[in-house]
Backbone bond lengths (Angstrom), bond angles and torsions (degrees), N, CA, C in turn:
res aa  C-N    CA-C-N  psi(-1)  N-CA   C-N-CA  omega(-1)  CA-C   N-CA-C  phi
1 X - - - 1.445 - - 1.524 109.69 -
2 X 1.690 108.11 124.43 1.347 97.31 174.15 1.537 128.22 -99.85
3 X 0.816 120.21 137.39 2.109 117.56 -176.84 1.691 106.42 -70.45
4 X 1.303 104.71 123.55 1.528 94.16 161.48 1.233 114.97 -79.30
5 X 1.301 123.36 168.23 1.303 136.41 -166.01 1.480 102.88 -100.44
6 X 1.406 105.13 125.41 2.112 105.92 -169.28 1.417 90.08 -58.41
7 X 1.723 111.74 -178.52 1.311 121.50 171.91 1.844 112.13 -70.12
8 X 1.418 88.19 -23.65 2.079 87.09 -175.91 1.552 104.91 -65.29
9 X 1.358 118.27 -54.04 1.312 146.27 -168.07 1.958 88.90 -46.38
10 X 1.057 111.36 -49.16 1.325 120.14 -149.14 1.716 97.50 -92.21
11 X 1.413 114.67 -26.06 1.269 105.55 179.22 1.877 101.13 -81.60
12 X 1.161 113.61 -28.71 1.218 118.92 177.49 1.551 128.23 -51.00
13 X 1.537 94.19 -44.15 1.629 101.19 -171.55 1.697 91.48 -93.07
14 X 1.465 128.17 -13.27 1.986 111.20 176.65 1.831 94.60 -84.15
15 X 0.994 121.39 -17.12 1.554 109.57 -171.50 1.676 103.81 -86.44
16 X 1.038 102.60 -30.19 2.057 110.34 176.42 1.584 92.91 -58.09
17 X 1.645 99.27 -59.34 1.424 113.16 -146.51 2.060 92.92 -64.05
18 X 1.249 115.14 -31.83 1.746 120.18 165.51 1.066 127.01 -67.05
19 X 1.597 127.03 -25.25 1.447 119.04 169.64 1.613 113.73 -76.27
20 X 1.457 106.25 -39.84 1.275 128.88 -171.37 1.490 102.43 -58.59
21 X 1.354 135.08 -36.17 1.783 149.58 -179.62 1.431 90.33 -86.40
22 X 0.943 139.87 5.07 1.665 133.18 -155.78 1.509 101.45 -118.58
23 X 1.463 100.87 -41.51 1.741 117.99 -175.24 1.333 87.52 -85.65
24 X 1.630 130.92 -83.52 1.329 129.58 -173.85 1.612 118.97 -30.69
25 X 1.074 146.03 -11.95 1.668 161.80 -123.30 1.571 100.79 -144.91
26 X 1.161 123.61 -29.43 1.701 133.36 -136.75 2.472 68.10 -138.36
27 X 0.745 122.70 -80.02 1.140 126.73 174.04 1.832 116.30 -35.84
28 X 1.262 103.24 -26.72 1.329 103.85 -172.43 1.444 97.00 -93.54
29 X 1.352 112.78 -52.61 1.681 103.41 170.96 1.251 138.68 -28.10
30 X 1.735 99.48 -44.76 1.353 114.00 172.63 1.555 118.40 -40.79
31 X 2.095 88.44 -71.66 1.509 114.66 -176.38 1.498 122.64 -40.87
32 X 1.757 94.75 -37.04 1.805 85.61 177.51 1.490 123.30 -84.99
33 X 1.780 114.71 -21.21 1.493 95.27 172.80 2.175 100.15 -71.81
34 X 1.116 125.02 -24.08 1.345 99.34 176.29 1.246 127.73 -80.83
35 X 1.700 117.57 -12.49 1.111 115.95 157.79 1.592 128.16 -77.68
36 X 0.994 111.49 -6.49 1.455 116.56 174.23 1.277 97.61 -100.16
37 X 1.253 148.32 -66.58 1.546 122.63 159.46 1.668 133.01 -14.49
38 X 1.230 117.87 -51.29 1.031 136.78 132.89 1.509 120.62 2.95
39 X 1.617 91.64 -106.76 1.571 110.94 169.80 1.427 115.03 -13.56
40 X 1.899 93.26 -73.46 1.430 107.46 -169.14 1.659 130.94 -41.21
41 X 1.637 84.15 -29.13 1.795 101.84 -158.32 1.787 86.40 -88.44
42 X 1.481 129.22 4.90 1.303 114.03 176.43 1.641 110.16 119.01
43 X 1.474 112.88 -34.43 1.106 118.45 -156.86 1.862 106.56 -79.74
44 X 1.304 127.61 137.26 1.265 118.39 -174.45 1.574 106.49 -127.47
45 X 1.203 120.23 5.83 1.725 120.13 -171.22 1.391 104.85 -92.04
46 X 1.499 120.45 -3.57 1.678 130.02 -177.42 1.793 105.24 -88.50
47 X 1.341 104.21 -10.45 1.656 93.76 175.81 1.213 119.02 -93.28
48 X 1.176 135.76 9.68 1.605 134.14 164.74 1.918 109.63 -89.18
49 X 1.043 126.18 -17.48 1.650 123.80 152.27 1.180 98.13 -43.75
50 X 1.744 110.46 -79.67 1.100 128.23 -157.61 1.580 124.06 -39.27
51 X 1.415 100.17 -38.13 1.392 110.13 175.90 1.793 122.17 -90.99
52 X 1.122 100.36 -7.13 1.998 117.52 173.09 1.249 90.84 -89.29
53 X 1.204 153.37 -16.21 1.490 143.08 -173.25 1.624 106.32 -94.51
54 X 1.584 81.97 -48.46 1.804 79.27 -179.05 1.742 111.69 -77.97
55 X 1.133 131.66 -29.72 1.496 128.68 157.00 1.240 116.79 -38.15
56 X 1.706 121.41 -52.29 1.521 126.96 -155.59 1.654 82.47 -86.25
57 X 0.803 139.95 -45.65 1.669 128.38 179.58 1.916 108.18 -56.11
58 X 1.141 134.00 -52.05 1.362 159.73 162.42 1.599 83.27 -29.35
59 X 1.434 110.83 -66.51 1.793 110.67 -152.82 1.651 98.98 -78.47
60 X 1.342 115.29 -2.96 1.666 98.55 174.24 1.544 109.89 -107.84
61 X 1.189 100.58 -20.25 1.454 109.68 163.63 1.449 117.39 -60.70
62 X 1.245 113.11 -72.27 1.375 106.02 164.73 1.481 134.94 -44.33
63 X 1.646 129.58 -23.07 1.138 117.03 143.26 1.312 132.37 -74.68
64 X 1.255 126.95 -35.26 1.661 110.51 170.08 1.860 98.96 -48.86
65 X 0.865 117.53 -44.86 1.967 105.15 -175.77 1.517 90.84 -40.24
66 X 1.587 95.67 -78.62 1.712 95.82 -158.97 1.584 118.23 -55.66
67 X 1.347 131.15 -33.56 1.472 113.21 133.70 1.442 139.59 -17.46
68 X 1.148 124.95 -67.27 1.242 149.63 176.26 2.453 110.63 -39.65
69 X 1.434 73.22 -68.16 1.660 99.15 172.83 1.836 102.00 -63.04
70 X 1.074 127.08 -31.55 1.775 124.35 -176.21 1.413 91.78 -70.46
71 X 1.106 148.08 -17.02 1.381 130.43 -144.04 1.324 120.98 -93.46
């Protein structure tokens, strides 16, 4: 048997899950002007960060949906 999650519970874990996209987001900005510096200067082994940041943002996004839809 599974428990749904009350509405508090649930506002709790989308506001974590918003600061947490907030830092990662503000972090990604960074990463891409240095990864595009990067790039430019030749270097190509700096774009796989770049792209684990933007996935792990993707994968919390995509659970608040599927959150959202359980309710």
């Amino acid at each position: 048997m599974r428990r749904r999650f009350s509405r508090a519970q649930r506002l709790t874990i989308v506001y974590g899950i918003l600061c947490v996209v907030l830092i990662i987001t503000m972090l990604q900005l960074w990463l891409l002007m240095a990864t595009m510096n990067a790039y430019l200067g030749g270097d190509e082994a700096v774009i796989w960060p770049a792209a684990f940041g933007f996935s792990l943002n993707a994968g919390l996004l995509w659970y608040l949906y599927r959150m959202e839809r359980k309710q």
